[in-house]
C-alpha positions as semicolon CSV with decimal commas, in nm:
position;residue;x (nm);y (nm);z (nm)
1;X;8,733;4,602;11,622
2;X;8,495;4,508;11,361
3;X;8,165;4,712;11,319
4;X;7,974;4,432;11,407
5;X;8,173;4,394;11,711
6;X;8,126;4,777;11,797
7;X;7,768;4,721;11,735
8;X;7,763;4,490;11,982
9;X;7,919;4,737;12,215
10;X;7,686;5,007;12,144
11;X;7,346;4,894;12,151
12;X;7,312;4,803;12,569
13;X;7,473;5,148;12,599
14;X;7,160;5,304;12,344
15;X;6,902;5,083;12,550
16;X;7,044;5,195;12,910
17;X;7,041;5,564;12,786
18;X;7,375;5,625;12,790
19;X;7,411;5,677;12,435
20;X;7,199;5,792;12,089
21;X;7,246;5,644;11,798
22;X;7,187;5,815;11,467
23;X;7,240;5,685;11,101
24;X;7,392;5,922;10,867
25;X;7,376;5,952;10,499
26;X;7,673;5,941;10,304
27;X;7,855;5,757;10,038
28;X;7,869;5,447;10,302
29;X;7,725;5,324;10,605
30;X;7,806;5,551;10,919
31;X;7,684;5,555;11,241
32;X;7,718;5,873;11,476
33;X;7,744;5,840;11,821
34;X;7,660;6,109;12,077
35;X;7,708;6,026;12,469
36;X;7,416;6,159;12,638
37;X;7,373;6,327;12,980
38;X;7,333;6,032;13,160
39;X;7,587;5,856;12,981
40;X;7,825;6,117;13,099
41;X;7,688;6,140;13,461
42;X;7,743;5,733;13,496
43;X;8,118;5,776;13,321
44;X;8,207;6,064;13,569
45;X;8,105;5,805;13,804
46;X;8,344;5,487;13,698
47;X;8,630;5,729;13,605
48;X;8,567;5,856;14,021
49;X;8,537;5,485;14,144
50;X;8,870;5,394;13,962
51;X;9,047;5,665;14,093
52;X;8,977;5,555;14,408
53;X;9,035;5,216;14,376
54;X;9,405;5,265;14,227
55;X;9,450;5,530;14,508
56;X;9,398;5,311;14,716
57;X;9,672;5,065;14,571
């Protein structure tokens, strides 16, 4: 994965709220990511749907 592509990734998750974004200083480039609460409420939530679904297999 390319950072580009990552980008990509990242930025619907920072506009829906599930993530922040935050530039950091340092010799390069970086980008932290932090999930936030909502980001780990709605991944609880797939994580509980899958199980179900491949319980139900």
């Amino acid at each position: 994965m390319t950072p580009r592509n990552l980008d990509s990734h990242l930025k619907p998750l920072e506009k829906a709220g599930d993530v922040k974004l935050k530039k950091v200083l340092s010799d390069r480039s970086r980008t932290a990511v932090e999930i936030t609460q909502k980001g780990a409420q709605e991944t609880g939530k797939y994580f509980r749907l899958l199980r179900e679904l491949l319980n139900g297999v």
